[in-house]
C-alpha positions in Angstrom: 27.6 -3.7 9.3 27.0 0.2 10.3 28.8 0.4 13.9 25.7 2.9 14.8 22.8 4.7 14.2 24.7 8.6 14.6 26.9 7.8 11.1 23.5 7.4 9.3 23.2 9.7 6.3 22.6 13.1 5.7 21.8 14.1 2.1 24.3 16.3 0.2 23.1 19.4 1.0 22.3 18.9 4.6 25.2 17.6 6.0 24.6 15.5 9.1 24.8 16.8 13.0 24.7 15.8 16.4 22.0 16.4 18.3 23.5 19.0 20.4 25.7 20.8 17.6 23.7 22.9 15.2 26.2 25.3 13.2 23.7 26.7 10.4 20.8 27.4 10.1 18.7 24.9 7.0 16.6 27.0 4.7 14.7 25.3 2.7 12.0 26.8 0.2 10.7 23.7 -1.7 8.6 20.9 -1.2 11.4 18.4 -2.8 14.5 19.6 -0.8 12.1 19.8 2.5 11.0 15.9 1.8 15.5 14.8 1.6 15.3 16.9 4.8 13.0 15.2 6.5 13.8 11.2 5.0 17.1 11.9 6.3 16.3 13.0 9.9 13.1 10.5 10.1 15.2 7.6 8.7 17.7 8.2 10.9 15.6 9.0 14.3 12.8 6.7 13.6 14.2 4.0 11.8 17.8 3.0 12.2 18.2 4.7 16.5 15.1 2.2 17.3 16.8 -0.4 15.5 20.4 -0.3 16.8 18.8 0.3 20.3 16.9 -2.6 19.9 19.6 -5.0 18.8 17.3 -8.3 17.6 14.5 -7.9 19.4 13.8 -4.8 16.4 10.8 -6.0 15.0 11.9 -5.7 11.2 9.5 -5.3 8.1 9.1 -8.4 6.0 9.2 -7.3 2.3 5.5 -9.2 2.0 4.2 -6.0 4.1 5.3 -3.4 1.2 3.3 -5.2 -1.3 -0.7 -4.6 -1.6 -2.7 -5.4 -0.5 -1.9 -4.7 2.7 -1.8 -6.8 6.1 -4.2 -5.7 9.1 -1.9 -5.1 12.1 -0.5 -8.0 13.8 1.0 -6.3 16.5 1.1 -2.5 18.1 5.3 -2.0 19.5 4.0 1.1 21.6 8.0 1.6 22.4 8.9 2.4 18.5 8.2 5.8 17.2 4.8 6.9 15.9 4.1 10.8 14.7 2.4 12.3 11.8 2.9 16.0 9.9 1.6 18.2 7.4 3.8 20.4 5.4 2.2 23.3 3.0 4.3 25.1 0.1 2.7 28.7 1.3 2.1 30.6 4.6 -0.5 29.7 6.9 -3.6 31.1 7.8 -4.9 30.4 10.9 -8.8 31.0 11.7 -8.7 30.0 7.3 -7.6 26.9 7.8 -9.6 23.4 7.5 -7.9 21.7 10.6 -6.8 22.7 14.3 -3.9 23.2 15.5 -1.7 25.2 18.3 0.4 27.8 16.3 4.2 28.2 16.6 6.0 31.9 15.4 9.1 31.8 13.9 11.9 34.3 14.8 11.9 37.7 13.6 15.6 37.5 11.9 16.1 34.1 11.9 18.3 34.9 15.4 18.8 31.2 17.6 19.7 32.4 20.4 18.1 34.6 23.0 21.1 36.6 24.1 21.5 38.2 20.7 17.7 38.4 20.1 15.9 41.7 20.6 13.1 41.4 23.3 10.1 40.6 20.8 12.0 37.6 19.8 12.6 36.5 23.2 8.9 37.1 23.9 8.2 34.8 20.7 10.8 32.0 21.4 9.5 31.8 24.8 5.8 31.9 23.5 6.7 28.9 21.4 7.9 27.2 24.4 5.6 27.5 26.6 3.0 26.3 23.8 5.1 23.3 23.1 5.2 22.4 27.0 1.6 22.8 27.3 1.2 19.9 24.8 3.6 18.0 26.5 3.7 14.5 28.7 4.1 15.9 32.3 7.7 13.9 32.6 9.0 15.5 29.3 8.1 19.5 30.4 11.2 20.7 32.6 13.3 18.5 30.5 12.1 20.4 27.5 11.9 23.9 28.8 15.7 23.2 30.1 16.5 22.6 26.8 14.8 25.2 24.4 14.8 27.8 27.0 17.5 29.7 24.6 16.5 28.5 21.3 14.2 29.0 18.9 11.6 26.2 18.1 10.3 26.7 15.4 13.8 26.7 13.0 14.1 24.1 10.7 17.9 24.0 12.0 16.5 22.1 15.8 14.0 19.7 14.2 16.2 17.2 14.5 16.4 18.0 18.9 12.5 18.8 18.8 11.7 15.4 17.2 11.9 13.0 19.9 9.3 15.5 21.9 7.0 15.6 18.6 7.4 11.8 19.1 6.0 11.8 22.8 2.6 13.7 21.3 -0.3 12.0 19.7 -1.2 14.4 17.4 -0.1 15.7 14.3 3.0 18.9 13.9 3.0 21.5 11.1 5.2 22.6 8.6 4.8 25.9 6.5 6.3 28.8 4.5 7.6 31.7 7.1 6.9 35.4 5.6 10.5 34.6 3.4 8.8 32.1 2.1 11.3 29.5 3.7 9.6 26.4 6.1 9.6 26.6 9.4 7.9 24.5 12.0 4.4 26.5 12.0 2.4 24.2 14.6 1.7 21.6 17.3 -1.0 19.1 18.4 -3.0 19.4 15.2 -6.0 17.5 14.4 -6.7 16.2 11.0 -9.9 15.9 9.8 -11.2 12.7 9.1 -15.1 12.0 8.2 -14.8 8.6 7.1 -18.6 7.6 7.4 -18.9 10.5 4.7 -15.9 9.7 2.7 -17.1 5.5 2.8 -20.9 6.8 1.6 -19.6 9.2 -1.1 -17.1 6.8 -2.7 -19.1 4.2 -2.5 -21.8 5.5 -4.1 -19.3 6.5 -7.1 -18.5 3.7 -7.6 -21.5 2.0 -7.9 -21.3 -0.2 -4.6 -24.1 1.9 -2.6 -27.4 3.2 -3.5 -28.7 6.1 -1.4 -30.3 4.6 1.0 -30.2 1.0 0.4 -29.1 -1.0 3.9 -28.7 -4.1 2.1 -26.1 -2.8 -0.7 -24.3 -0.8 2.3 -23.8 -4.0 4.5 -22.9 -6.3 1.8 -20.4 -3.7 0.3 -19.3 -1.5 3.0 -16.1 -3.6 4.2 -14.9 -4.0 0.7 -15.4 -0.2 -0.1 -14.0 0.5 3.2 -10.9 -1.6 1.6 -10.9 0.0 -1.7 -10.5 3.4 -0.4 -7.5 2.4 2.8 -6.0 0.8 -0.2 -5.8 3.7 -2.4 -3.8 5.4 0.1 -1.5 3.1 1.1 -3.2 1.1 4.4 -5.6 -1.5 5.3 -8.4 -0.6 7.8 -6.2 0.7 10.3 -5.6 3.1 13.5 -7.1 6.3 13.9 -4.0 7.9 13.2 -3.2 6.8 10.0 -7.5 6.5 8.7 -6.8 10.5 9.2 -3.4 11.3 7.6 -5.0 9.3 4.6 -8.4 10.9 4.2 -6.7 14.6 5.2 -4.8 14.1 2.1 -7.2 13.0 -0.2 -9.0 15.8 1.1 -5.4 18.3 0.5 -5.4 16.8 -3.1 -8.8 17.4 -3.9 -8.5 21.1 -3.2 -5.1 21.4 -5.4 -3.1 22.0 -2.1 0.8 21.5 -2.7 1.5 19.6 0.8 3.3 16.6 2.1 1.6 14.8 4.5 3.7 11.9 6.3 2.6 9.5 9.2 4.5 6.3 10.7 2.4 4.3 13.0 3.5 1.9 16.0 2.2 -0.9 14.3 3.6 -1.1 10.9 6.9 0.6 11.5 6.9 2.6 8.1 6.9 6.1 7.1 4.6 7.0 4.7 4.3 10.2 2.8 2.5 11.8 0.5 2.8 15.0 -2.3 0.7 16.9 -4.0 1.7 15.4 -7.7 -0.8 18.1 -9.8 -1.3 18.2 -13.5 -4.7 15.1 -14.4 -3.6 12.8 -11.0 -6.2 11.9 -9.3 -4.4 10.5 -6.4 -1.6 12.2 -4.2 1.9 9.8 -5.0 2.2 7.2 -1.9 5.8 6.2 -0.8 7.0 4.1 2.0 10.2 3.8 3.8 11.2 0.8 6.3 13.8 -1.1 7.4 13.2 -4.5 5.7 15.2 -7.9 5.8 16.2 -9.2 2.4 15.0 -12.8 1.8 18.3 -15.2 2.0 17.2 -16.9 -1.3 17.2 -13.5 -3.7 21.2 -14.0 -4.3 21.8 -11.4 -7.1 20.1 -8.6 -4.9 22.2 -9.4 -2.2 25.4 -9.6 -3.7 24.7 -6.6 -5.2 23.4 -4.3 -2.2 27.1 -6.3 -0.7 28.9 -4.7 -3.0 27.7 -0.9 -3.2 27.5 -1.2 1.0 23.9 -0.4 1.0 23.0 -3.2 3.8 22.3 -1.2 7.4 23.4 -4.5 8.8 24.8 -7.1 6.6 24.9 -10.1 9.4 20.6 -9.5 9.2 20.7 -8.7 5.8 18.5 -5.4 6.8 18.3 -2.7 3.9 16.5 0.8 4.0 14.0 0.1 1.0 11.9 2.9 0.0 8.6 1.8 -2.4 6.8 3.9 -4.4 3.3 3.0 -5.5 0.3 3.8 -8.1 -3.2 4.0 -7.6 -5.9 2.5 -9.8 -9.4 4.1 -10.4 -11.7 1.6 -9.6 -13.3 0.2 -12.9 -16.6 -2.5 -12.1 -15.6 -4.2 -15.8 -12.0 -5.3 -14.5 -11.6 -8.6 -13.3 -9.5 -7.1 -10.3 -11.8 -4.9 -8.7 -10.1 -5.3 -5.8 -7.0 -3.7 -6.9 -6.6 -0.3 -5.4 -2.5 0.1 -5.5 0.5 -1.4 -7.2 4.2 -1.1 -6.6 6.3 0.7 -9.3 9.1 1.5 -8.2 11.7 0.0 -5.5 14.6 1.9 -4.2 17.6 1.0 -1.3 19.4 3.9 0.4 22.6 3.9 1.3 22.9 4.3 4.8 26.1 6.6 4.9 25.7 8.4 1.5 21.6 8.5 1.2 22.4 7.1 -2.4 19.8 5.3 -3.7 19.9 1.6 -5.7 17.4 1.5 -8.2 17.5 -1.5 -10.1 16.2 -4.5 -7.8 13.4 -6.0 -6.8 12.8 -7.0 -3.1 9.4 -7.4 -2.5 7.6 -8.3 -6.0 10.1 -11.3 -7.4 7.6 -14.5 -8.2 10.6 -16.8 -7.6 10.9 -15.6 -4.1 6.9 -15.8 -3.8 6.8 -19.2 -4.4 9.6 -20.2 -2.5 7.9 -18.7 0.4 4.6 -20.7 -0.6 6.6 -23.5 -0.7 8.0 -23.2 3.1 4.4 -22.4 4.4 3.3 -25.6 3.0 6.3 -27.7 4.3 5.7 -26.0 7.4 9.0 -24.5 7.5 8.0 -20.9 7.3 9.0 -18.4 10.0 7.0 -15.0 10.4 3.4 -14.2 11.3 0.4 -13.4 9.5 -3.1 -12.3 10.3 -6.4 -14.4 9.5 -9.2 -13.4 8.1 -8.4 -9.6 10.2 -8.8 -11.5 13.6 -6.5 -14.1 14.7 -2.9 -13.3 14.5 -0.6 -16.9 13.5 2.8 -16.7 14.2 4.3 -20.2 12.9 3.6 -22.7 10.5 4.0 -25.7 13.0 0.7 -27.4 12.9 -2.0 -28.1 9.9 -4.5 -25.5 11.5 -1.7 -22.9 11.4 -0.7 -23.9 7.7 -4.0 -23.5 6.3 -4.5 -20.1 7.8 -1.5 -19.0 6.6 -2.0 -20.6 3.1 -6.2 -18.7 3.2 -3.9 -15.5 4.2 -1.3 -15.9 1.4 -3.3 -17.2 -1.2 -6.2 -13.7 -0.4 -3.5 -11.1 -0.1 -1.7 -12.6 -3.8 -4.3 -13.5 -5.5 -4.4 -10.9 -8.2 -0.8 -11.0 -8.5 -1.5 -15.0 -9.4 -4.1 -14.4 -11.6 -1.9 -12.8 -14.0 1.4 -15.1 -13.6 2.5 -17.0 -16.0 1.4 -20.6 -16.8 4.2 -22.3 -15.3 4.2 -20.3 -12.3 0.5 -21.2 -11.6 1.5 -25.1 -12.7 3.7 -25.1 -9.7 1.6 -23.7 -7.6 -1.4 -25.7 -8.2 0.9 -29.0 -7.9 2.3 -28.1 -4.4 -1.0 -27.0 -3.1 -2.9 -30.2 -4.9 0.1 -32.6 -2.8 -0.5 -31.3 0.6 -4.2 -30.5 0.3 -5.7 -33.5 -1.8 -3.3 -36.6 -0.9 -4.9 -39.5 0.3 -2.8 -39.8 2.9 -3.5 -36.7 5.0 -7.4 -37.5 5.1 -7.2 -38.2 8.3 -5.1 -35.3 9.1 -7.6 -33.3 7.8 -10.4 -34.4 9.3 -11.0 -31.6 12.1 -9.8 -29.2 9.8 -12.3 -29.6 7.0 -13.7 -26.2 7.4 -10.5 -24.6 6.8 -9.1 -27.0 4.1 -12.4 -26.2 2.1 -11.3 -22.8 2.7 -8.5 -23.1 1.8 -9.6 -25.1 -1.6 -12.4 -22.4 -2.3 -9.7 -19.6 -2.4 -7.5 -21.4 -4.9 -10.5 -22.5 -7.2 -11.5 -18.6 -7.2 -7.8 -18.0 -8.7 -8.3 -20.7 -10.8 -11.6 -19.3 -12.4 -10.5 -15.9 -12.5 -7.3 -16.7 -14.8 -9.7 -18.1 -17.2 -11.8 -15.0 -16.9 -9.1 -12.8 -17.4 -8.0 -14.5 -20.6 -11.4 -14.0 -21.8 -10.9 -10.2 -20.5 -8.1 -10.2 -23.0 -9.7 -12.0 -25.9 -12.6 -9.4 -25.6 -10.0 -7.0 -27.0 -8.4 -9.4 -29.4 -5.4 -10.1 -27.8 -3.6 -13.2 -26.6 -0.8 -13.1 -24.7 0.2 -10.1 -26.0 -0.6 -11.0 -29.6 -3.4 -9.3 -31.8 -5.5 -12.5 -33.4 -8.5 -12.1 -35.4 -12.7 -12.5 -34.9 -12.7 -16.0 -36.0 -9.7 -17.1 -33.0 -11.1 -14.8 -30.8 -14.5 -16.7 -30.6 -13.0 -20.0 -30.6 -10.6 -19.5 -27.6 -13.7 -18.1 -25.7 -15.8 -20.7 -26.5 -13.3 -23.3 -25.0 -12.5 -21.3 -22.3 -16.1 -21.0 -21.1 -16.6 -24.8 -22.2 -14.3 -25.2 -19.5 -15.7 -22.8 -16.9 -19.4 -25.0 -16.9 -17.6 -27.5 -15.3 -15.9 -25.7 -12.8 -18.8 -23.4 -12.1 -19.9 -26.1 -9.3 -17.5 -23.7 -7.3 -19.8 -20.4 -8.2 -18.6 -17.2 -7.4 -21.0 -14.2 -8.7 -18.4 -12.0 -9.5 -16.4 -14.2 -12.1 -19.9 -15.0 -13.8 -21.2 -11.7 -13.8 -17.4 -10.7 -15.3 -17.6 -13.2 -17.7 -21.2 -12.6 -19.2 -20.0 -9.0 -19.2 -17.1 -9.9 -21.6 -19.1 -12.0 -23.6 -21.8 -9.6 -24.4 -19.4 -6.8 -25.4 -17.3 -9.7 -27.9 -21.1 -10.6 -29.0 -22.7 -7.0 -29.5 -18.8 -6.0 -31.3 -20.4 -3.8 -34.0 -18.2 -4.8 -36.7 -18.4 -8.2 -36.2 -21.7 -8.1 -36.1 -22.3 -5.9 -39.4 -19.8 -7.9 -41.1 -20.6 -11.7 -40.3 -23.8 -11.8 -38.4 -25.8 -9.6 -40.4 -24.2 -10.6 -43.5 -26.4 -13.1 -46.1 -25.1 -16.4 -46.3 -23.9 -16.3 -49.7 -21.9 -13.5 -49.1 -19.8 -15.1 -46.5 -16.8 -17.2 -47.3 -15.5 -20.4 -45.5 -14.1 -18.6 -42.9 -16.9 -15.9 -42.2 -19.5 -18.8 -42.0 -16.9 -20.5 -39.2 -17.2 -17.4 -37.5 -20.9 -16.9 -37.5 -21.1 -20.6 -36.5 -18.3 -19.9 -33.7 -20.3 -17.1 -32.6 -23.9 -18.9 -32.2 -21.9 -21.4 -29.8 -21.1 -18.6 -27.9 -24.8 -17.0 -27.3 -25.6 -20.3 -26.1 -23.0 -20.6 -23.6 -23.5 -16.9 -22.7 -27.5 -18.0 -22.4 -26.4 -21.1 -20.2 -24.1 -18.6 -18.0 -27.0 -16.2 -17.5 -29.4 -19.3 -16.9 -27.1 -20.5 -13.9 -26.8 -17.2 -12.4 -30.3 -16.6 -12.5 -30.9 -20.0 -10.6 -27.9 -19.0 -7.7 -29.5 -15.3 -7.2 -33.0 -16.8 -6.7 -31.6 -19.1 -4.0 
């Protein structure tokens, strides 16, 4: 176990202080060595000093919370560190600039201290101070001008001692390129720009979910839009705080800006950054660093975080895990439309060394999932969830808590489930069939039969939508992960839409409008149509008849689909 936050790394280069004993001063002229500088004094002040301070009553991040889509807030811990920055790879310009914020000078000469400083940099130093002050809780001023009376603000070298004042002030700090060309901290209290009502119409009009002026498509869209685009940028609808670090870098990335932007809110406890990655991204890169408790069941990863000492606190099993994610363009013909972000990459860091362990997975492991489905059913689940946004649960004692937590679980994994393997979902289905359709808890059920049908509707969407995305896969002729040909192709689809006519008591618009999608591009597939279709009979052999017969069974199923669909939307 670390004895204390004050041993907690410093990278290589930057070789860890105290907060009273600055020797040199850090010059940094890069985005990449200016993001080690600040993980290593963020990590250490905002992650691992809250947590040894705290002791137990820390509130750790479960590894569920890393992985999208992401949880609404279940709790705001206003006595944990909250702050967000902007860094920029060239000097400022201050009346240029798209956002406000107060300015800070640096030194003339890079000089600290005000005895050896010629008067102008005493004027500036004091400047600075008086600018920080002014933006400043009352309680934290003398305290602060006591401190920085004789030192220069705005040096890279003091972050560190500025931070936990940054921390006190709600809005953002800056970070920019000095006339060297070296970062220095360039501003205070700055306000990002954030015009989501703008952002929410635009995007969702690109992608097809608005039409100008259309209330009706804007209410029945809007919240999953809204979704969609948090998503893309690491959050669900959240504060004010982070809505604004989010759009101001979309906004950065847009313009071609090379910037970090990072912001840790009260509420989910993680830092979150994001760079400028240039070249045909469309999407700054999204990282997120937390301190995160490893499950007790994933026994390889912790014998092996053990081993290289990379556990903050080994009695908790609590690990510095740092996740890096992609973004996915939203395409209407995917099954998962939903899908805004995925995790690829997982990373621990060494608390002493900042050395990073690469090869382990904490927070996508299926065996782990379904353990953790398992204990919410059996009731035997500790942690907390929120339902449907609203109602925060925080055990799995009763039935009414269960199902809530099984309609949260079962919504925030569903697309991971949908493309599991067969025996995964086997398991599933039999664990959730057992507690939700025995006999014997009829009567259990009976003031709960709102939320079991819930509960039931969920799971049948997940059910349907792995038969759709099979069919999204045979529209390509593939099978899992083989390449078959026209005549399998139409017979697999066939039986899997046989199938689907039964279960399409349960209807759900999107997987039919999905499926009839994938059918008519299999169906209007221009080689197959030339070749077998079009074809005279007595030029087809055994197997191209088969196929033309295979393929008539399918425009009548496809007509049936599109006959059922017609009848729901006119209800």
């Amino acid at each position: 176990m670390l004895t204390g936050w004050k041993n907690a790394f410093f990278y290589d280069s930057f070789p860890w202080k105290d907060e009273n004993s600055f020797s040199d001063i850090v010059v940094i002229d890069n985005l990449g060595a200016l993001k080690l500088f600040l993980d290593s004094v963020h990590i250490k002040f905002c992650l691992l000093k809250p947590y040894f301070e705290n002791g137990e009553a820390y509130p750790l991040v479960e590894a569920r919370e890393l992985l999208p889509s992401f949880d609404s807030d279940a709790w705001e811990y206003k006595e944990l560190p909250g702050f967000s920055l902007v860094a920029f790879a060239r000097p400022l310009s201050y009346f240029s600039e798209i956002f406000q914020y107060d300015i800070l000078y640096p030194a003339q000469d890079g000089t600290l201290a005000v005895g050896d400083s010629c008067p102008l940099e005493k004027h500036v130093i004091t400047g600075n101070v008086n600018t920080v002050t002014a933006r400043l809780p009352k309680i934290f001023q003398d305290e602060f001008r006591q401190r920085f009376e004789a030192l220069d603000a705005s040096v890279l070298d003091y972050y560190p001692l500025l931070l936990p004042y940054l921390l006190e002030m709600d809005r953002a700090h800056v970070i920019a390129f000095d006339l060297t060309n070296h970062f220095h901290l360039a501003g205070i209290n700055a306000s990002f720009p954030c015009d989501i009502d703008g952002e929410l119409k635009r995007y969702g009009m690109r992608i097809g979910k608005f039409i100008p002026g259309d209330n009706d498509s804007y209410e029945r869209n809007r919240m999953f839009v809204y979704q969609h685009l948090m998503e893309l940028y690491g959050f669900p609808v959240v504060s004010e705080r982070r809505t604004a670090s989010a759009l101001f870098a979309r906004k950065l990335h847009r313009m071609g800006e090379h910037f970090l932007l990072r912001v840790m809110g009260q509420s989910d406890r993680t830092i979150t950054t994001y760079t400028y990655q240039g070249g045909s991204s469309h999407f700054p890169l999204v990282e997120k660093i937390a301190l995160c408790r490893v499950d007790e069941d994933l026994e390889d990863a912790i014998e092996a975080i053990g081993e290289g000492g990379f556990f903050v606190d080994q009695t908790r099993r609590v690990v510095i895990i740092r996740i890096t994610y992609q973004q996915h363009r939203f395409n209407p013909h995917n099954l998962r439309q939903e899908r805004a972000l995925s995790v690829v990459r997982q990373e621990i860091i060494h608390p002493l060394n900042g050395t990073v362990l690469s090869d382990i997975n904490i927070v996508k492991d299926s065996t782990n999932m379904f353990l953790r489905f398992n204990d919410i059913v059996r009731g035997e689940y500790k942690g907390k969830t929120v339902y449907k946004r609203t109602e925060l649960v925080e055990n799995t004692d009763s039935d009414d808590n269960r199902l809530k937590f099984l309609y949260s679980w079962l919504s925030k994994h569903q697309r991971r489930i949908t493309g599991y393997s067969d025996e995964f979902f086997a398991k599933l289905s039999t664990v959730l069939s057992e507690y939700l359709l025995s006999p014997e808890r009829d009567e259990r059920f009976e003031q709960l039969k709102e939320l079991r049908q819930e509960v039931l509707a969920r799971f049948n969407y997940i059910q349907q939508a792995r038969k759709i995305r099979l069919l999204e896969e045979l529209r390509h002729r593939q099978l899992r992960g083989a390449r078959i040909g026209y005549l399998r192709m139409l017979e697999e689809s066939v039986a899997l839409l046989q199938e689907l006519r039964f279960e399409i008591v349960n209807y759900f618009s999107q997987l039919v409008d999905t499926a009839i999608l994938h059918c008519e591009a299999m169906l209007n597939d221009r080689y197959l149509v030339k070749t077998y279709i079009e074809c005279p009979d007595e030029r087809l052999s055994k197997a191209g008849l088969a196929v033309r017969k295979k393929y008539g069974q399918l425009v009548l199923l496809l007509d049936e689909f599109k006959a059922i669909r017609k009848t729901r939307q006119a209800v």
